[in-house]
N, C-alpha and C positions, 0 to 999 in steps of 0.2 A: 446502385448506391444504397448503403444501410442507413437506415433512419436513424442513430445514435449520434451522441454526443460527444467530438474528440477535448478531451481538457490537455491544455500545452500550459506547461508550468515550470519554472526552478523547483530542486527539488529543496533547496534551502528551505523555500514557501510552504511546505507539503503541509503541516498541522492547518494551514489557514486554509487552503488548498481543499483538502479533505473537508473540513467543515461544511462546506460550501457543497461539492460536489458531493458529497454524504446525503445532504439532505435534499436534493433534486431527485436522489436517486431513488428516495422513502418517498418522494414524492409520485414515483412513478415514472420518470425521465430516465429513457437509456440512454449512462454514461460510459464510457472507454478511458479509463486513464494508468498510467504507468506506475500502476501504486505500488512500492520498493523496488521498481526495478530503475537503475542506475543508465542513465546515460554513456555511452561511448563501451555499452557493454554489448553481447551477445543479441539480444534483441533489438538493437540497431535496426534492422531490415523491417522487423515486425510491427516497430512502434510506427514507422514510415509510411507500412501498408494499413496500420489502421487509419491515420490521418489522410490517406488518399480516399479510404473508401467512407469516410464519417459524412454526415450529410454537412457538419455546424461545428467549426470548432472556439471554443469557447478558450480565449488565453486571458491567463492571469499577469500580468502589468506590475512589475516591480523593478525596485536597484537591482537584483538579482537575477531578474528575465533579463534584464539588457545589457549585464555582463556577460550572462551564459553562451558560448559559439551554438551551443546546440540546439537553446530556446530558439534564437538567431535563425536558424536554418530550420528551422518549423516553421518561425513567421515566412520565410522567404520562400519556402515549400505551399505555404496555403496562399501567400497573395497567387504565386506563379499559376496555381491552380484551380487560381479565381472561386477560394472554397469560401462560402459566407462565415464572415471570421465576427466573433461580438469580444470585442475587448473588454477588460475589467480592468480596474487599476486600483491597486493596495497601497501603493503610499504616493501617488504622485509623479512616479519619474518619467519620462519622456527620452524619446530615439533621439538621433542627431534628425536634424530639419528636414532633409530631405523625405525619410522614412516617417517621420512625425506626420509629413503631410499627408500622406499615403492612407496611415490608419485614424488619421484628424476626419476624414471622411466617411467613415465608417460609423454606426451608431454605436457609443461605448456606455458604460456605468463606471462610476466610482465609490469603489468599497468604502462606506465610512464602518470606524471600528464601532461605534454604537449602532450599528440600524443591519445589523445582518438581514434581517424578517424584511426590510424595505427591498436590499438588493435581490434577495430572491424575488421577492412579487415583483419587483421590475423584469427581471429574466423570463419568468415565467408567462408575462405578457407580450414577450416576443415572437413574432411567427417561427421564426428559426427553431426557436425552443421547444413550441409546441408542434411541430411538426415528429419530436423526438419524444413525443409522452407514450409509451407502448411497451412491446415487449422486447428486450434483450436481446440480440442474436449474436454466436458464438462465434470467433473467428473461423472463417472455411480453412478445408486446408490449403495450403500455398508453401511458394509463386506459382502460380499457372507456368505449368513447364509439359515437355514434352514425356509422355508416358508409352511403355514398351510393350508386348505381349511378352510371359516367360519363355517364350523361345528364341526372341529374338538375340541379333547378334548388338551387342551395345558397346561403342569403341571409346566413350568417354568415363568419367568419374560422374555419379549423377547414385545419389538414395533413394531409397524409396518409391521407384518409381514405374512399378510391374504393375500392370493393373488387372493380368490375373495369375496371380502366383497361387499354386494349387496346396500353400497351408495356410497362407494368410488372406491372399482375395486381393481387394485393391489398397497397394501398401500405402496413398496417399494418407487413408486413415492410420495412421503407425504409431499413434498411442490409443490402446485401446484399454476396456476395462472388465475384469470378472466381477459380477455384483455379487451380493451374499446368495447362496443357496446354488449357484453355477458353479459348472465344472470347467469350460473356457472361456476365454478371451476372447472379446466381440469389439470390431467398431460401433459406436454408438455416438448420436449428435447430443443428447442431454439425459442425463439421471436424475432423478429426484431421490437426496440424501436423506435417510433416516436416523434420528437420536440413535447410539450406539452400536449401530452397524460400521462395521470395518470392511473398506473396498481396494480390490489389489488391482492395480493399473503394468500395463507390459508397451515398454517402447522398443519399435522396433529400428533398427540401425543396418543398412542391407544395400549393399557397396552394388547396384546390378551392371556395374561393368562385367565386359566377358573377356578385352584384350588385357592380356600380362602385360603388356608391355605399356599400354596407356593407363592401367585401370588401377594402379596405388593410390590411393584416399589418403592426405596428409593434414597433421592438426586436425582431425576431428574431434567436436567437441557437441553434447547434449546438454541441454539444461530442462529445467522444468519451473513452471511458476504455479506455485501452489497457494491459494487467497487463503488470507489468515481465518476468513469466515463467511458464512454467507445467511445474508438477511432474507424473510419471505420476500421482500419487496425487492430485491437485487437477485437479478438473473449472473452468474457468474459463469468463469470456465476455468479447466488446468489447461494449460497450455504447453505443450511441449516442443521445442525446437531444437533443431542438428545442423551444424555449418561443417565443412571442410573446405580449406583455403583453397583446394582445387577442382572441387567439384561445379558441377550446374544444372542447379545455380546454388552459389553458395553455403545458400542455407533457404531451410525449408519448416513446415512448422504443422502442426495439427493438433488440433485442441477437443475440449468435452464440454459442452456447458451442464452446471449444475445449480441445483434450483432445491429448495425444500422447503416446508411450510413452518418451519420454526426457526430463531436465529442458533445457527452452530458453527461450532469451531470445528477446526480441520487440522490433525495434528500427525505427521508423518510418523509411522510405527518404527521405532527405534529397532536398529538390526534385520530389516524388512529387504533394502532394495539387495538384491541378488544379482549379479553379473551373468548371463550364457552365453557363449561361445567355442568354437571350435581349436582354441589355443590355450595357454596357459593359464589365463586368467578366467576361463570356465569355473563356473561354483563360488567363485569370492563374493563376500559380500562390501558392500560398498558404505561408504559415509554418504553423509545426507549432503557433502559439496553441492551436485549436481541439482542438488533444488535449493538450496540457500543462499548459493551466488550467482549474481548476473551472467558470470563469464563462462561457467558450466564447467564440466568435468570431459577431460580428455579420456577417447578410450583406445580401442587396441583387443589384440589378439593376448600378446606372450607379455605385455606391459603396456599398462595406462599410458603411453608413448603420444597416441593421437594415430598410431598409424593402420588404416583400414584395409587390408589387401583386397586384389579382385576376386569377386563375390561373394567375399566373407558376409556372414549373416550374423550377427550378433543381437542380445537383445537383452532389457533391463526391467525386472519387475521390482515394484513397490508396492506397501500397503500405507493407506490414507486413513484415519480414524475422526468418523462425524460424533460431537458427544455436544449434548449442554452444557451451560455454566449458567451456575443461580448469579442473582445480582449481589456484587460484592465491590466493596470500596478499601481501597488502600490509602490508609495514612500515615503522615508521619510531622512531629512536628518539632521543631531544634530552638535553642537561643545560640545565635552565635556571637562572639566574642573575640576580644584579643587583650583579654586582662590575666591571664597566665594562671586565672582557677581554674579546681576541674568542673567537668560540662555539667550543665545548669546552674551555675554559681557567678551571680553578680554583685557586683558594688552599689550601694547606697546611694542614687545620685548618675550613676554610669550609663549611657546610654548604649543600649542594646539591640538587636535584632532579631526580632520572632520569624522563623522562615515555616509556614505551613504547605503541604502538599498534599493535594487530593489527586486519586489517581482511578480510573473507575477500571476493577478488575473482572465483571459482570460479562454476560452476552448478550446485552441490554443497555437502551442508554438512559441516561439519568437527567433527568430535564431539570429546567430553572435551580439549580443548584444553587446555594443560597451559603455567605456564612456571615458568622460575628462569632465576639468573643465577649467570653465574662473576665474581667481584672480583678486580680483580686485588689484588697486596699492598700491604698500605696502607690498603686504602677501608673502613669500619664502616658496616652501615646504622643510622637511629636508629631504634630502636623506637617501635611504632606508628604510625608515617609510613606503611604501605604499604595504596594503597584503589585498588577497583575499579570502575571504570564501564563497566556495557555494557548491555543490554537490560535484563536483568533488574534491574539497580542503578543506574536513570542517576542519581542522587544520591549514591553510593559507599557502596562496602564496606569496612569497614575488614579487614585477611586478618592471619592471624598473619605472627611474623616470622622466613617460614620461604623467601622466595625466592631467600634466597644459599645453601642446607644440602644443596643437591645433587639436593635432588624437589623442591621450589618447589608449585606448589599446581592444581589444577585449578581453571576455571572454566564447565564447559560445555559447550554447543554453542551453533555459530553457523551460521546460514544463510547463504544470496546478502545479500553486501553487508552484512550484520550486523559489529559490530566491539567491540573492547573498549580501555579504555584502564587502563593501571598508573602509577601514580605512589606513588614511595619518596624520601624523602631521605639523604642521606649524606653522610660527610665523608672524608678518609685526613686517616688520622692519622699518617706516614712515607710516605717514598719520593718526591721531587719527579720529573718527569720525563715521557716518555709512559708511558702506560698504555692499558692496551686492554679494556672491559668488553666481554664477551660474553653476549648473550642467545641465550636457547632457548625456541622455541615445541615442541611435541608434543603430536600428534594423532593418531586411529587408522589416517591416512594414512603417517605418520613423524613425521621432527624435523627443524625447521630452525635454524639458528644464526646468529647478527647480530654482527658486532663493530663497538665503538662508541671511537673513540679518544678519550682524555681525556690532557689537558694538563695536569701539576698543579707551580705555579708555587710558588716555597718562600716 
């Protein structure tokens, strides 16, 4: 069993989700979880075999877990497997009675939306949890299947599975990687990414049936899961996987973990994956499908068809590009309306809508982010109009009516690409003319400031 931690969630949940298992993971807690990859997709098999082999799986408890078939069948997957489950619960809802009872028994938490810092110090005082405080380890390759010698005679559909093929070695490893300054392609269990090195990855596709008459490979399909970044404190992997509807088993998978001592992005070299083969489709280069969707990319000899003949070898190389990004913020801030001026143009007296969005475009995250606003003279906010969306709340907060008073409110922290949005309404009650609202974000980095013109027509 690996010591890691499976997270089972809707993905509706994912922003709250993430938050949560974001920060166990800066904490030093090896997580497992299905971040953009889609249910009832291609890694079906995969996300199954990490829940079998996790030591703790931690589920998230919502309207949306207990509509989900597939959330469903994970819980029914870990009781059956009697896997130490710690439940959490985001807003309250509860299984039909039978199955209520089941995890009534079980030691849970409930997420309140102000005490994020609570619920983790609860988790984290759990043995379950802390049995998972260490290092990452990389999915093996899999399913444990039966492996050939190259000579041997093999009368079924079955990839990658010669365990001494005299160009590649043992094909179980069959995504592998050339690092900068190499001339081939190597299995490797982990690389350490360096700022602006570009690494080209080769997956192999290798039908080792020998009967024609058994050994046609149909619907195959590859994909690849490539982490949008990786933090020093988060051991990560690509992972690549290959199904055909007829082979066995199925589908199979083999990954790299990667690890580096600075946060970095990971961004696939546009025009990079290249197709080889022994048929038509030799030399083309391919779109990024095969990593961008769950479902994967079908392949083939004479056409992306899906279809594998016996023995065919085929094989798909890509390049990966590690770089930084400094810390940068995106905003943006609107009056919305339905008084038929053009935009930024109010009435005297009209009540209006401020909509503010912070969005953190950095490879860093941005703590206690803070805002308020300056009015100019004239403008009244109306109480209780002012609510928050952002991970933790994607259904809004409502916040006191404290964003015009000179400290305005804090909401947090946000990671890469996490974002929040504010909406408040208001009116001016005096003064026609320009005006100029000013906003303020602050954060343990600094302050930044936004002005925003307004038009107010009498």
């Amino acid at each position: 069993m690996n010591r890691y931690i499976f997270v089972s969630y809707s993905h509706q949940d994912q922003r709250i989700v993430s938050g949560i298992a974001d920060r166990l993971e800066r904490s030093g807690y090896s997580i497992w979880y299905d971040r953009d990859i889609q249910p009832g997709s291609l890694w079906d098999d995969t996300i199954k075999s990490k829940l079998k082999d996790s030591a703790v799986v931690l589920m998230f408890i919502s309207r949306n877990f207990v509509r989900s078939d597939y959330c469903r069948l994970e819980l029914k997957l870990a009781l059956e497997q009697k896997k130490t489950i710690v439940p959490l619960y985001l807003d309250g809802t509860k299984f039909e009675e039978e199955l209520q009872q089941q995890i009534d028994r079980i030691q849970n938490i409930t997420l309140s939306p102000t005490a994020y810092d609570e619920c983790l110090q609860r988790l984290q005082k759990l043995d379950s949890i802390q049995k998972c405080l260490g290092r990452f380890s990389a999915t093996p390759p899999g399913p444990d299947r039966e492996y050939y010698s190259n000579s041997s005679a093999v009368d079924r559909v079955t990839f990658n599975s010669i365990k001494d093929h005299p160009v590649y070695g043992d094909e179980k490893h069959f995504l592998r990687v050339k690092l900068p300054g190499s001339d081939t392609f190597s299995p490797s269990a982990s690389i350490k990414l360096r700022p602006g090195q570009t690494y080209e990855f080769e997956l192999l596709i290798h039908n080792n049936a020998t009967d024609a008459q058994k050994g046609g490979a149909g619907s195959t399909r590859i994909a690849v899961h490539l982490p949008e970044y990786v933090r020093p404190s988060r051991r990560n992997e690509i992972l690549a996987v290959l199904s055909s509807v007829n082979a066995s088993p199925a589908q199979i998978w083999s990954g790299i973990e990667i690890h580096s001592e600075k946060t970095l992005f990971l961004n696939f070299v546009n025009a990079s994956a290249v197709y080889h083969c022994s048929g038509a489709c030799d030399g083309l280069k391919l779109s990024t499908s095969f990593i961008e969707t769950d479902h994967g990319f079908y392949v083939g000899l004479d056409r992306f068809d899906g279809t594998v003949p016996t023995g065919a070898l085929c094989r798909v190389t890509f390049k990966v590009r590690a770089f930084e990004e400094s810390g940068e913020i995106g905003y943006t801030k609107t009056i919305l309306t339905n008084n038929g001026l053009p935009e930024g143009h109010v009435r005297l007296g009209e009540v209006f809508t401020v909509r503010t969005e912070f969005r953190n475009l950095g490879t860093f995250d941005f703590r206690n982010v803070g805002f308020w606003e300056t009015f100019p003279e004239g403008m009244e906010l109306i109480p209780g109009t002012t609510v928050l969306r952002n991970g933790a709340h994607p259904d809004g907060l409502k916040m006191k009516d404290i964003i015009h008073d000179g400290t305005g409110f804090s909401t947090g922290s946000y990671g890469p690409h996490a974002n929040a949005i504010i909406t408040y309404q208001a009116k001016f009650v005096s003064g026609a003319g320009k005006k100029a609202l000013v906003g303020h974000i602050v954060h343990e980095s600094g302050m930044s400031n936004y002005s925003l013109p307004i038009f107010v027509e009498p």
